[in-house]
C-alpha atoms as a printed R data frame, in Angstrom:
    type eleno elety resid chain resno       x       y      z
1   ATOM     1    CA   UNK     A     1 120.017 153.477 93.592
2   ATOM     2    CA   UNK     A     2 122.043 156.985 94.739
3   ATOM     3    CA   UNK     A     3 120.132 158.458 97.435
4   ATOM     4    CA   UNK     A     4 119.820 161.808 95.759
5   ATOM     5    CA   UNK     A     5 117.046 159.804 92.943
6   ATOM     6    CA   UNK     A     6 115.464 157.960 95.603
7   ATOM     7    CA   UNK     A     7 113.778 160.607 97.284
8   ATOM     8    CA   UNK     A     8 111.947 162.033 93.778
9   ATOM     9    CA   UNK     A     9 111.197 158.222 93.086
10  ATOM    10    CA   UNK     A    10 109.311 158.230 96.390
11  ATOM    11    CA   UNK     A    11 107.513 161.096 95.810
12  ATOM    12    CA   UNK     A    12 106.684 160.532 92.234
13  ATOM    13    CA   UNK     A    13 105.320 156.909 93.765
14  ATOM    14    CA   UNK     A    14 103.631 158.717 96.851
15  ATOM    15    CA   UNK     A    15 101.854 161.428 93.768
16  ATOM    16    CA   UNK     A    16 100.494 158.478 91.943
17  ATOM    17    CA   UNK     A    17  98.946 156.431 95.069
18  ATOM    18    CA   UNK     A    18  97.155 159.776 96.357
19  ATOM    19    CA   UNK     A    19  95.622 160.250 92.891
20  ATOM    20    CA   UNK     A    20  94.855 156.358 92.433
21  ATOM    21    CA   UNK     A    21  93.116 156.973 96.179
22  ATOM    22    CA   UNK     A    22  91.211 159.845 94.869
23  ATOM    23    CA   UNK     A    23  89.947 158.442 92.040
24  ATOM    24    CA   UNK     A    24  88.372 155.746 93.527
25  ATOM    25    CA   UNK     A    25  87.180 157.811 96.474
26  ATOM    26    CA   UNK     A    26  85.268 159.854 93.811
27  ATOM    27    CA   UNK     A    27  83.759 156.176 91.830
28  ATOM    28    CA   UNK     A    28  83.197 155.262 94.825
29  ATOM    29    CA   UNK     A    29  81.291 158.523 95.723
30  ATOM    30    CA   UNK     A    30  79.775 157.999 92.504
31  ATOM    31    CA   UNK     A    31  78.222 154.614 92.656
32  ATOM    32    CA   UNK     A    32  76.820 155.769 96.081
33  ATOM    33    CA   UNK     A    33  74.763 158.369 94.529
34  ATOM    34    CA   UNK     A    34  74.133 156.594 91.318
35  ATOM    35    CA   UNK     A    35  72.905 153.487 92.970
36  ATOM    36    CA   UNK     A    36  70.465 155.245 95.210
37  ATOM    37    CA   UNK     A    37  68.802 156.675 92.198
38  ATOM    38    CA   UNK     A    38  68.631 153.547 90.254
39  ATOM    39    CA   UNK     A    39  66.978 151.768 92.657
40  ATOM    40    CA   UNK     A    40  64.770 154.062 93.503
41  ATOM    41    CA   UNK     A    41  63.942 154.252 89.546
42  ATOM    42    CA   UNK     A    42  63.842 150.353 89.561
43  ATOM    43    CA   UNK     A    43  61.460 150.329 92.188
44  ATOM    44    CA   UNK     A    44  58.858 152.767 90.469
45  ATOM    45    CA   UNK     A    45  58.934 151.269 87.264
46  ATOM    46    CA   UNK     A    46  58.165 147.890 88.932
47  ATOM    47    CA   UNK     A    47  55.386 149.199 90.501
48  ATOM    48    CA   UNK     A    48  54.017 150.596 87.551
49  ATOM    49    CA   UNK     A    49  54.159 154.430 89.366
50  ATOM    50    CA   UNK     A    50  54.499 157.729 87.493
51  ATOM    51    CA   UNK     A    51  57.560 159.934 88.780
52  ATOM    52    CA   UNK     A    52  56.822 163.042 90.642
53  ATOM    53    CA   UNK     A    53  58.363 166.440 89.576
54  ATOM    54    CA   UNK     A    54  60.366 166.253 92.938
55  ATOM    55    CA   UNK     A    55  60.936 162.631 92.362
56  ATOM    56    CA   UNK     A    56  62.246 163.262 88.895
57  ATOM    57    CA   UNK     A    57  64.348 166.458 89.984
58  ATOM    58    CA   UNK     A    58  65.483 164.356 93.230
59  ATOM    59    CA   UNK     A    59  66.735 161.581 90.948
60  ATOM    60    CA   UNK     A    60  68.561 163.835 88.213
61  ATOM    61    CA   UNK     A    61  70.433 165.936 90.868
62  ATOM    62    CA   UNK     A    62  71.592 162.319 91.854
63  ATOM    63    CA   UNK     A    63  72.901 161.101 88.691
64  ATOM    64    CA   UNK     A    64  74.309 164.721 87.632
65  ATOM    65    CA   UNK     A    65  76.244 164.396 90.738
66  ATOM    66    CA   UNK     A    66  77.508 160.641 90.004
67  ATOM    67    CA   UNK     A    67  78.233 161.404 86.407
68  ATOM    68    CA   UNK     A    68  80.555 164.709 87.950
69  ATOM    69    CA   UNK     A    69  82.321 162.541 89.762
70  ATOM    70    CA   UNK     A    70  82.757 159.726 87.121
71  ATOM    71    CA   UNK     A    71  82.309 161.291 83.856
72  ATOM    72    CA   UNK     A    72  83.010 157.978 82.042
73  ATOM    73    CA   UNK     A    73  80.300 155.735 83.635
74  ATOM    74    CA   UNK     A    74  78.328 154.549 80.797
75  ATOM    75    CA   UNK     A    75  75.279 153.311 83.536
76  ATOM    76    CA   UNK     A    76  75.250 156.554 84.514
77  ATOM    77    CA   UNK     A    77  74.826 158.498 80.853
78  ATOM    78    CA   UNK     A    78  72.404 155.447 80.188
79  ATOM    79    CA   UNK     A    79  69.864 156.315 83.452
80  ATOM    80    CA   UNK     A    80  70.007 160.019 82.404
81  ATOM    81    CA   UNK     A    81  68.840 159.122 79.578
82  ATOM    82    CA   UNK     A    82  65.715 157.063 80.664
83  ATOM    83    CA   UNK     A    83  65.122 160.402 83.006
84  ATOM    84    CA   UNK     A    84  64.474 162.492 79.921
85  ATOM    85    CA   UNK     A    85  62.821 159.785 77.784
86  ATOM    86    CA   UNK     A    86  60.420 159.237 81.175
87  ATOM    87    CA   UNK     A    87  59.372 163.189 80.803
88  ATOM    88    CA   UNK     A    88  57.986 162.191 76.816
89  ATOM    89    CA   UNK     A    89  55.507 160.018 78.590
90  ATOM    90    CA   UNK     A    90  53.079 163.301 79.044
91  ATOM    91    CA   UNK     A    91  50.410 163.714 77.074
92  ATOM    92    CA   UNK     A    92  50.267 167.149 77.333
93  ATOM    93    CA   UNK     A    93  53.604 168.217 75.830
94  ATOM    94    CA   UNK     A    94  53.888 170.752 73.550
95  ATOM    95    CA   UNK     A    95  56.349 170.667 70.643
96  ATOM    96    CA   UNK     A    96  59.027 172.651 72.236
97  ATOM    97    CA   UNK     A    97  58.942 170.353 75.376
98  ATOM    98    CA   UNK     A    98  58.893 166.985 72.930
99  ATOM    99    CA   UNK     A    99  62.261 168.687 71.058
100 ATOM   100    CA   UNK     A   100  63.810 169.560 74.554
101 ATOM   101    CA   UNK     A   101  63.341 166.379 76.453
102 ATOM   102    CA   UNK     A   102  63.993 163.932 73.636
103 ATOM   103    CA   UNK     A   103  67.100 165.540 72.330
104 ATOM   104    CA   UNK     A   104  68.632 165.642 75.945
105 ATOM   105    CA   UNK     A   105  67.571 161.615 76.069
106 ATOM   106    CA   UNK     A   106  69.404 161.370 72.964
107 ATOM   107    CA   UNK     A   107  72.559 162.917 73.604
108 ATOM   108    CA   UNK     A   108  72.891 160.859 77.005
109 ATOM   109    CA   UNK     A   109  72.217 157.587 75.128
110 ATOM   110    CA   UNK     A   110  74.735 158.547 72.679
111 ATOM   111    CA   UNK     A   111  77.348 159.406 74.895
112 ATOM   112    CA   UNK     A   112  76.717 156.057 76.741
113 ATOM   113    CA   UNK     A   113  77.015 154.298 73.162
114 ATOM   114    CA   UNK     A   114  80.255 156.343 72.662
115 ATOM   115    CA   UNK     A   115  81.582 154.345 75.762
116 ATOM   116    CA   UNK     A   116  79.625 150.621 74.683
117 ATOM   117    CA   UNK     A   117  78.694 150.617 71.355
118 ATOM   118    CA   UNK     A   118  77.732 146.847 71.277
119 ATOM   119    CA   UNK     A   119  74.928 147.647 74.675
120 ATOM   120    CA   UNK     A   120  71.715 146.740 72.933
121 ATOM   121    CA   UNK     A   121  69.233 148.627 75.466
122 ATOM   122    CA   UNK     A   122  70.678 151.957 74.655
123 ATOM   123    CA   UNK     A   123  70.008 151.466 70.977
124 ATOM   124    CA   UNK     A   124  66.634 150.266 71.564
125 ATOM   125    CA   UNK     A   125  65.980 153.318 73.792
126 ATOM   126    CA   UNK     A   126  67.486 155.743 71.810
127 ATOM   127    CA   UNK     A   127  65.397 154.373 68.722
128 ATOM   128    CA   UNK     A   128  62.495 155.053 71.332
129 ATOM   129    CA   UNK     A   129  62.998 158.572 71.926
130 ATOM   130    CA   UNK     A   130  63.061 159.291 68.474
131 ATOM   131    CA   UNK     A   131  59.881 157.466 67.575
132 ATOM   132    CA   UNK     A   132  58.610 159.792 70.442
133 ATOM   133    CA   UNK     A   133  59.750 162.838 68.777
134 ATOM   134    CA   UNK     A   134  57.947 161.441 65.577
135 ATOM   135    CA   UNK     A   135  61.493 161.653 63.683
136 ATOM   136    CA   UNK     A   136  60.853 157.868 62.398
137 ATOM   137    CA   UNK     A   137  62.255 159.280 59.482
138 ATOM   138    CA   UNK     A   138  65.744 159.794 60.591
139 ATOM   139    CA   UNK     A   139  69.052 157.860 60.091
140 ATOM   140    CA   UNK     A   140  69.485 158.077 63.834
141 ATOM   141    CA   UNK     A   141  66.062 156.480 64.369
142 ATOM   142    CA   UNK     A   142  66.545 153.689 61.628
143 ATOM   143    CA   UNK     A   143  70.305 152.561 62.692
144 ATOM   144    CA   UNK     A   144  69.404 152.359 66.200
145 ATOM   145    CA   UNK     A   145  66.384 149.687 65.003
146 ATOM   146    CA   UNK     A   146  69.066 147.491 63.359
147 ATOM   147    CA   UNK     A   147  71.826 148.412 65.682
148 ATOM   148    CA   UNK     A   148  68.839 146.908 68.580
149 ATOM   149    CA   UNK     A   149  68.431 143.740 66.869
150 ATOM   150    CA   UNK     A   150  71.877 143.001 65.980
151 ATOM   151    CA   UNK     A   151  73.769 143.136 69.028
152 ATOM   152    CA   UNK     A   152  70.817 142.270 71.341
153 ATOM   153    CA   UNK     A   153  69.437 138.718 69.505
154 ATOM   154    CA   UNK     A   154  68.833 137.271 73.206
155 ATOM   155    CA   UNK     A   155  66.634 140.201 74.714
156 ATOM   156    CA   UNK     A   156  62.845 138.523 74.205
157 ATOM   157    CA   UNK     A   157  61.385 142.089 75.372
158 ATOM   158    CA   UNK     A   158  63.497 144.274 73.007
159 ATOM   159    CA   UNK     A   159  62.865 142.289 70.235
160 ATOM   160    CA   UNK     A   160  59.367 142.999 70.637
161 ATOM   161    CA   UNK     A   161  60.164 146.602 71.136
162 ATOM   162    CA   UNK     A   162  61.659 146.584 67.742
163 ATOM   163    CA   UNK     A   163  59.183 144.951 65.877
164 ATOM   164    CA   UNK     A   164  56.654 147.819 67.082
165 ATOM   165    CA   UNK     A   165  58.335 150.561 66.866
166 ATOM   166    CA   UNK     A   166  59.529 149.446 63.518
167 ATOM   167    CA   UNK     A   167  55.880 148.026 62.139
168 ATOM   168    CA   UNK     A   168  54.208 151.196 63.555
169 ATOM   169    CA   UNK     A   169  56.684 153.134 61.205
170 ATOM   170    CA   UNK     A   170  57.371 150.839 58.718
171 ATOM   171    CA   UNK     A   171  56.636 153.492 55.505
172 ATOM   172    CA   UNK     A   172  59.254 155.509 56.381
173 ATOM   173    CA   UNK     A   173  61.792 152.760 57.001
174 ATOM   174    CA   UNK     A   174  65.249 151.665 54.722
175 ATOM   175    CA   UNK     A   175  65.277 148.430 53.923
176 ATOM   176    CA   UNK     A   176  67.969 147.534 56.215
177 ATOM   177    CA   UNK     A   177  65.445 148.284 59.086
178 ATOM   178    CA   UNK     A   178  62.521 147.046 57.613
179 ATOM   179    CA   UNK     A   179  65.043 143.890 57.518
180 ATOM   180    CA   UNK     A   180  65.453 144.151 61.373
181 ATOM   181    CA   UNK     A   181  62.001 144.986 61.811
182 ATOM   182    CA   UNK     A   182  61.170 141.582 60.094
183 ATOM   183    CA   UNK     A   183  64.027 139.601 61.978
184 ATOM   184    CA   UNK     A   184  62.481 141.251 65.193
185 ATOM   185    CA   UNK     A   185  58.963 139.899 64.615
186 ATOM   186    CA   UNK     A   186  60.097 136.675 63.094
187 ATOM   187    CA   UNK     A   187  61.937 136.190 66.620
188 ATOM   188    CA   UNK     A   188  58.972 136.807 68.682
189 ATOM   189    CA   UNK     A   189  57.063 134.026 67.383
190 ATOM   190    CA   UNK     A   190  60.118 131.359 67.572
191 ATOM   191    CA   UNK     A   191  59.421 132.400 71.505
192 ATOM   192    CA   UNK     A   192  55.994 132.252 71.472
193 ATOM   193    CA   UNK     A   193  53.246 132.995 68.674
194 ATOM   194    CA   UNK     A   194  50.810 134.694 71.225
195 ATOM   195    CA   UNK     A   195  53.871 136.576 73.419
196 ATOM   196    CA   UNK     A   196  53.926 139.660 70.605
197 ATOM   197    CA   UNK     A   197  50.879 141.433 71.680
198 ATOM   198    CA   UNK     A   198  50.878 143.970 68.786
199 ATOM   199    CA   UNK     A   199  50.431 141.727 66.858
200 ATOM   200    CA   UNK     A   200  48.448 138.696 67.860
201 ATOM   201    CA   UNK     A   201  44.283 138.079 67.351
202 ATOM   202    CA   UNK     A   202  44.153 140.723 64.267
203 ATOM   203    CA   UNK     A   203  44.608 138.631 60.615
204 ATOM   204    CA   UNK     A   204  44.056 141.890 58.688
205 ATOM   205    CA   UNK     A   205  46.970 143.251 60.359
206 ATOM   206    CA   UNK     A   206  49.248 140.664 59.678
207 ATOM   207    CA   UNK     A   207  48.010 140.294 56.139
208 ATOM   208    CA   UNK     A   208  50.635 143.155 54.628
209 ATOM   209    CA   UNK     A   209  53.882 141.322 56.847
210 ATOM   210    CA   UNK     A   210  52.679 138.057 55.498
211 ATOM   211    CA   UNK     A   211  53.112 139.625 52.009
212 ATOM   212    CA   UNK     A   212  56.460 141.269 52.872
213 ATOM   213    CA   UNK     A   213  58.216 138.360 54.399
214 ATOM   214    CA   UNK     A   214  57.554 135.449 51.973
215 ATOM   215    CA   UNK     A   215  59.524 132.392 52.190
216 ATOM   216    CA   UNK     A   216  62.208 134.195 53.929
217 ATOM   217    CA   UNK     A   217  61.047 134.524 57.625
218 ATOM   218    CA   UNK     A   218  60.053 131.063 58.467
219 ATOM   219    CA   UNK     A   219  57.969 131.541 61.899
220 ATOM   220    CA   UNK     A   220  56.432 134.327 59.764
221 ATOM   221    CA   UNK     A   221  55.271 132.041 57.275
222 ATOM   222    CA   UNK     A   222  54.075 129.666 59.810
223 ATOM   223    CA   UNK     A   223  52.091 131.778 61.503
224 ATOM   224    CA   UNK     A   224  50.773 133.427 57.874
225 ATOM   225    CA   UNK     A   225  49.963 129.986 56.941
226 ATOM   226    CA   UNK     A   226  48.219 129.105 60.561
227 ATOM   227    CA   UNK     A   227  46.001 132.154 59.742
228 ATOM   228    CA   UNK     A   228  45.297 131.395 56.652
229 ATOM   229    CA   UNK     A   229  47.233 134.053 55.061
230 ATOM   230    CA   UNK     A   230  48.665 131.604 52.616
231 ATOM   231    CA   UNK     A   231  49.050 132.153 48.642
232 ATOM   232    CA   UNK     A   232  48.990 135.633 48.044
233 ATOM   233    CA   UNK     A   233  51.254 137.096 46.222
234 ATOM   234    CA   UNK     A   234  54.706 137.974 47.452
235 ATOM   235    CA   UNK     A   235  55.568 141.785 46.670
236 ATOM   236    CA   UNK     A   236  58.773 142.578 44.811
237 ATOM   237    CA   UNK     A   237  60.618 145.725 44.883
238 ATOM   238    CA   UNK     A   238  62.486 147.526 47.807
239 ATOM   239    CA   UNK     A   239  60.877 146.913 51.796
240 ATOM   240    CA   UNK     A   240  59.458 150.290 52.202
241 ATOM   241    CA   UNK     A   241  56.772 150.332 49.361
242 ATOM   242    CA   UNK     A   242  53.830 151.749 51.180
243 ATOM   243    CA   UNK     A   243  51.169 150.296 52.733
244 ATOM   244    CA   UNK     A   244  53.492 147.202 52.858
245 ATOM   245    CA   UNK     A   245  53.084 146.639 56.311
246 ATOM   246    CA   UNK     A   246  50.427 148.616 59.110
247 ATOM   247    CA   UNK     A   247  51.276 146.556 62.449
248 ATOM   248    CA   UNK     A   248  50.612 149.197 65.269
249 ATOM   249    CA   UNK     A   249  48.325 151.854 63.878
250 ATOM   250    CA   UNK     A   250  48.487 154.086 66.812
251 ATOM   251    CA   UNK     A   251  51.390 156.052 68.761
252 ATOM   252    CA   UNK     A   252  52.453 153.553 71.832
253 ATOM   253    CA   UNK     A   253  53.869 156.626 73.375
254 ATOM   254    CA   UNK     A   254  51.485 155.881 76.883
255 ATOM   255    CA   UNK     A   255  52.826 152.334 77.791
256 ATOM   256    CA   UNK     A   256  54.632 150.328 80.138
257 ATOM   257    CA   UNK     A   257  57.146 150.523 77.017
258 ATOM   258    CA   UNK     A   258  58.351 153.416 77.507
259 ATOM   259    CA   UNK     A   259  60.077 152.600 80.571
260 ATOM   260    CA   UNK     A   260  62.041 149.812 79.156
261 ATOM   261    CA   UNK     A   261  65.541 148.551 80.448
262 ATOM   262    CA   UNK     A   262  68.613 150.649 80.472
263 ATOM   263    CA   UNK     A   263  71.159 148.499 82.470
């Protein structure tokens, strides 16, 4: 190579290392500050503790700061997320504050979905925070239900999640999430008949899913069948029909579900 293109070849080489060595100086940066947060989060959930204002503001300076200096970090969006959806665990929000928080959980979860569309916990969050904003009726709320159950078939405690959030709003469900609503429940019971504590020890309130799934749910029908809920007529017609199926009657908005899983 002439000596007169060598030296810009160096250079151009030597330009490309330094940025390669700041961009990982700033992930790494990242992670430090992310990490700190998340385990810190980690550890309060686990013991069952409710965040502090300082605690909460302490963590989102944290992951504001890691997702400035990785804006692509999926974990990151994800954990902002559960920060917002953590504030709709009040119980003395007023509408204004329910709109606010949730809708900055959503975006985050979103974005993180933008990044890994496939991540099952995101869904299932993000169908969360819009069962706490009581928008059950929207598409967002509805896809995220099937989007939950299809790409996370192997997560016991999301299932469950699912089949909650989905039976404690199944009137204003399409059928394609009253499907996954179904498929959730029906999957709980293959685990364990007694493991899906909205719905176990109450007949009456198993009486409308009994009707809904028919022969097409099989641990459905076995557990229909154990409680006696057998020969009654199978409804026809689309999944949402009213009064179809009454699981949870009440808001689950004040429960250890809430904090769920978000990596």
């Amino acid at each position: 190579m002439p000596r007169s293109l060598r030296r810009p070849t160096i250079a151009a080489l030597l330009l490309v290392l330094g940025y390669a060595l700041s961009v990982a100086a700033r992930t790494g940066l990242a992670d430090v500050y992310a990490e700190e947060a998340k385990t810190y989060l980690q550890m309060k959930r686990e013991a069952d503790e409710v965040l502090s204002r300082d605690e909460w503001q302490a963590l989102y300076g944290s992951l504001t700061r890691a997702l400035a200096l990785a804006p692509g970090d999926p974990d990151n969006l994800s954990e902002l997320g559960r920060l917002h959806r953590i504030l709709l665990e009040a119980d003395d929000l007023d509408a204004g504050e329910i709109s606010r928080y949730g809708d900055a959980g959503v975006r985050y979860y979103q974005a993180a979905l933008a990044l890994r569309p496939t991540w099952p916990w995101d869904w299932g969050n993000l169908a969360l925070v819009k069962y706490q904003q009581y928008q059950d009726t929207s598409g967002v709320y509805q896809d995220a239900l099937v989007r939950a159950v299809e790409f996370g078939p192997r997560e016991p405690s999301l299932q469950d999640r699912v089949a909650e959030l989905g039976a404690s709003s199944w009137r204003a469900l399409n059928p394609a999430a009253a499907r996954a609503v179904l498929t959730a429940a029906d999957r709980a019971l293959e685990r364990d008949a007694q493991s899906f504590s909205g719905m176990s020890d109450a007949k009456e309130r198993w009486r409308p899913l009994c009707i809904r799934a028919g022969n097409s749910f099989a641990h459905i029908k076995r557990h229909c069948e154990a409680l006696g809920l057998t020969g009654i007529a199978v409804l026809r017609g689309p999944l949402t029909e009213p009064d179809v199926l009454t699981i949870v009657s009440k808001p689950i908005r004040k429960t250890r579900l809430h904090w769920g899983r978000s990596s």
